[in-house]
C-alpha positions as CSV (number, residue, x, y, z in Angstrom):
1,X,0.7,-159.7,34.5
2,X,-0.6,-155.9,34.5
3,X,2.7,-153.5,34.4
4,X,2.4,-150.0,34.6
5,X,4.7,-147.7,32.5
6,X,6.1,-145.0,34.7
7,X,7.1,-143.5,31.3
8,X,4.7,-141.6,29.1
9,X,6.8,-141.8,26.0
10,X,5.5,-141.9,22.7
11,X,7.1,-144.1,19.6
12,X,7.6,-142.0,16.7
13,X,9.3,-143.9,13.3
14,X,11.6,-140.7,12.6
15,X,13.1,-140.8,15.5
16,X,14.0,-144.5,16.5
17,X,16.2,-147.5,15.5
18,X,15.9,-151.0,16.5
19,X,18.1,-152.6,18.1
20,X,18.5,-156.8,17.9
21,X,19.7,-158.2,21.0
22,X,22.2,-161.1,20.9
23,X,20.1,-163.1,19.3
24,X,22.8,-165.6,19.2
25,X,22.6,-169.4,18.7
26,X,24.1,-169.9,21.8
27,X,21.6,-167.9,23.7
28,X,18.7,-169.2,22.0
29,X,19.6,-172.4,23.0
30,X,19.1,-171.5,26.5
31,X,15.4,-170.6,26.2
32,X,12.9,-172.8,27.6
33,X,11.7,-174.3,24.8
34,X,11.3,-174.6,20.6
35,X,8.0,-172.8,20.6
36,X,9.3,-170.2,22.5
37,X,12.4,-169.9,20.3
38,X,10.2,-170.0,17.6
39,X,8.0,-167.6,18.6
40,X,10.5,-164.8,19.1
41,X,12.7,-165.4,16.3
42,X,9.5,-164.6,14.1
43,X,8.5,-161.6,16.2
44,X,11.7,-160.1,15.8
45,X,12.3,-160.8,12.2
46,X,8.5,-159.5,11.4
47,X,9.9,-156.0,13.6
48,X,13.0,-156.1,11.5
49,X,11.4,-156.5,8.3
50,X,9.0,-153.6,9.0
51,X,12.1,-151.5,10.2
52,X,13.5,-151.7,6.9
53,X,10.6,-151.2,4.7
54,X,10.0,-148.1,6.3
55,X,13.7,-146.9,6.6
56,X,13.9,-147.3,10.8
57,X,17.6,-147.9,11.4
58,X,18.5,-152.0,12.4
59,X,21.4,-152.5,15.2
60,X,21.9,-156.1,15.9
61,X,24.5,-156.5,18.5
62,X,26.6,-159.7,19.2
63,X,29.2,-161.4,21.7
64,X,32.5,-162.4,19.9
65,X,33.4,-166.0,20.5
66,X,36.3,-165.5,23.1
67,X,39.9,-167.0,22.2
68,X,40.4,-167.4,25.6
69,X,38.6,-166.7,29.1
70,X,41.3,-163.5,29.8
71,X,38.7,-161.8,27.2
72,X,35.5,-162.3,28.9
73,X,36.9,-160.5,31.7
74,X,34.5,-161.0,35.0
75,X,31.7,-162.6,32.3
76,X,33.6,-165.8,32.5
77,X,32.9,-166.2,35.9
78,X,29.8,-165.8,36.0
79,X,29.1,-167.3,32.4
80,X,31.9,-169.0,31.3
81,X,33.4,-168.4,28.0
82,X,30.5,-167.3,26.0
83,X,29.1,-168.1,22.6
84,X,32.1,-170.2,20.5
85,X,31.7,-171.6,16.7
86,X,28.4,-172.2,15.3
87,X,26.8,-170.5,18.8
88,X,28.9,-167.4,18.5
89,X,26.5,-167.1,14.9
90,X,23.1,-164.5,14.6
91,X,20.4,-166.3,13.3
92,X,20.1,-165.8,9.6
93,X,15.8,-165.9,10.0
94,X,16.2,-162.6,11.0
95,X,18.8,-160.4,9.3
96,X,17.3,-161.9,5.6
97,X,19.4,-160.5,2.9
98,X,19.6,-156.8,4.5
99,X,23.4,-155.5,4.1
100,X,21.9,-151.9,5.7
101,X,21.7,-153.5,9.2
102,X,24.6,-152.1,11.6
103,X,26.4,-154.7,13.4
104,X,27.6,-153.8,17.2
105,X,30.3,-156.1,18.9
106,X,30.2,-156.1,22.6
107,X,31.7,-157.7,25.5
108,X,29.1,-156.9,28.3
109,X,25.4,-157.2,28.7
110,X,24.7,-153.6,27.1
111,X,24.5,-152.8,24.1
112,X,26.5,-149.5,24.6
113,X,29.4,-150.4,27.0
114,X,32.1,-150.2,24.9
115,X,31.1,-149.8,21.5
116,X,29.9,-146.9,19.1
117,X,26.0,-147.5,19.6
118,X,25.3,-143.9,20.9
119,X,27.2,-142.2,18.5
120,X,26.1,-144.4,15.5
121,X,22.6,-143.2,16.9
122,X,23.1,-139.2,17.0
123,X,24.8,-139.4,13.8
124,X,21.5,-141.0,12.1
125,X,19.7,-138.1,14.4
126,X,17.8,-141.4,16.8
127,X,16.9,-140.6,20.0
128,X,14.5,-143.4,20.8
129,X,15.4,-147.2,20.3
130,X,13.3,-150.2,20.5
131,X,14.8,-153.2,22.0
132,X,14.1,-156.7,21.2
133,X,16.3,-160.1,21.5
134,X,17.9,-161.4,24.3
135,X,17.9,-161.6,27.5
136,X,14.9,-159.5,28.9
137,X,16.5,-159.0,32.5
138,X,20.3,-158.7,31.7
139,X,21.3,-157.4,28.5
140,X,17.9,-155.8,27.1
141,X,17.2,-154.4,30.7
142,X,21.1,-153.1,30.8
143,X,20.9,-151.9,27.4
144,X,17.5,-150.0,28.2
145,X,19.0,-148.7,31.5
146,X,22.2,-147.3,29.9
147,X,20.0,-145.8,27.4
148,X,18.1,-143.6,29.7
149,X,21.2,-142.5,31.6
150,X,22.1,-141.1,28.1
151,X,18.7,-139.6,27.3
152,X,17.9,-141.8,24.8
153,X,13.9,-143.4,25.4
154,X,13.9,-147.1,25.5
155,X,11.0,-149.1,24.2
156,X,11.3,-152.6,25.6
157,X,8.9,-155.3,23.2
158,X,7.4,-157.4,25.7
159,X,6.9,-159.8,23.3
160,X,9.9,-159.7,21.3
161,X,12.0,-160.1,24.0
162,X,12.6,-163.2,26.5
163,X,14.3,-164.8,29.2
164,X,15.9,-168.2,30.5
165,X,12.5,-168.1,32.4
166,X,9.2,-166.6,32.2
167,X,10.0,-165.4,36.3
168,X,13.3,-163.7,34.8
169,X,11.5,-162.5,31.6
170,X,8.6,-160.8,34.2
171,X,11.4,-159.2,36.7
172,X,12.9,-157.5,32.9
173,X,10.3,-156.0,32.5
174,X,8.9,-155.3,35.4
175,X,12.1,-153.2,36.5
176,X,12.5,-151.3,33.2
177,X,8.9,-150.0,33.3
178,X,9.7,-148.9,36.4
179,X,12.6,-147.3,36.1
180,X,14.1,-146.6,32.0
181,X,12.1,-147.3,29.5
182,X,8.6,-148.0,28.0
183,X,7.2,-151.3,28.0
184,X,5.6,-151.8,24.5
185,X,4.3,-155.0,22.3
186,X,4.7,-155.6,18.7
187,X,1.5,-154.5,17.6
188,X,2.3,-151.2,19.2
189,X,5.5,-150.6,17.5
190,X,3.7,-152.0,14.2
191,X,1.2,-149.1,14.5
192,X,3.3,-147.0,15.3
193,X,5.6,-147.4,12.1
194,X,3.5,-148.4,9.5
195,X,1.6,-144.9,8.5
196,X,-1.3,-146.7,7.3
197,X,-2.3,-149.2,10.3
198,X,-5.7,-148.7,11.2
199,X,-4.8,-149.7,14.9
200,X,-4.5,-146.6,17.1
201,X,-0.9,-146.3,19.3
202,X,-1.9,-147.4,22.9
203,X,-1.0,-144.4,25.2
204,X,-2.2,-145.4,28.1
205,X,0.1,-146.4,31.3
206,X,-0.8,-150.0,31.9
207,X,0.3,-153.0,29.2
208,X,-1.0,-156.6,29.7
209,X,2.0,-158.9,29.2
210,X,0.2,-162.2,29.6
């Protein structure tokens, strides 16, 4: 799949963060498969561990286990209660031993409904964040929308991202290249932040997905 970027934007390491999507057991488990599960918990982790060695800010946001369904508001019926004990838990492959990474609580599918993410952002003077995790058409896609509606450019990862599908995980990204954010892979953000790489940032408008 061929999508073309209807943004121009360009990732640049002093201004962005990264932002960890609800990379919760409880979501993971709802991935197609182990390979696939596999395969983004090492993308993201890789991301993160670059982040940090070259002083990018690390968000990783996260649903609270619910003590009862009156807290999920209209997300319990459509999803039930949400993540609860063990599920409600990050995966530990991917925050290492870093105490610097900023942990968001939320309670809808973006990342800044409710909680200080924009302001955390402008403090640390971010106006770009790359967004990886979970799930590529509902909370990375609202995330990356709510971003844009705050003029802050989203960098979706196609390939640290997913979906409960690969159909879902296309429609993600198809809709935020069209309409908030910059569809990017790993490598890109990779030569973007490490000032050495000796692969050239991809500026064109078309990204290959596949």
């Amino acid at each position: 799949m061929i999508l073309e970027n209807k943004a121009g934007w360009v990732l640049e390491p002093g201004r962005c963060a990264l932002l960890i999507h609800d990379m919760q057991r409880h979501y993971l488990d709802a991935l197609p498969d182990a390979a696939t599960r596999a395969d983004l918990v090492g993308k993201v982790a890789g991301l993160r561990a670059l982040c940090a060695e070259w002083g990018v800010p690390v968000f990783a946001s996260m649903v609270p286990e619910a003590h009862g369904l009156q807290e999920r508001g209209l997300m319990s019926e459509l999803w039930g209660r949400g993540p609860r004990g063990d599920g409600a838990m990050l995966d530990q492959a991917l925050l290492g031993n870093d105490s610097r990474i900023r942990l968001i609580t939320k309670r809808s599918y973006s990342a800044f409904y409710g909680t200080d993410l924009e302001v955390m952002l402008r403090r640390l003077g971010r106006d770009s964040l790359v967004i990886t995790g979970l799930y590529t058409s509902i909370g990375c896609f609202s995330t990356a929308l709510e971003a844009f509606a705050r003029d802050i450019r989203a960098f979706v990862v196609a390939d640290a991202t997913a979906d409960m599908s690969a159909a879902d995980h296309a429609a993600g990204l198809r809709n935020a290249a069209r309409l908030c954010a910059r569809v990017v892979d790993s490598g890109d953000v990779r030569a973007a932040l490490a000032p050495h790489s000796l692969r050239p940032v991809d500026r064109r408008a078309a990204i290959d997905v596949c």
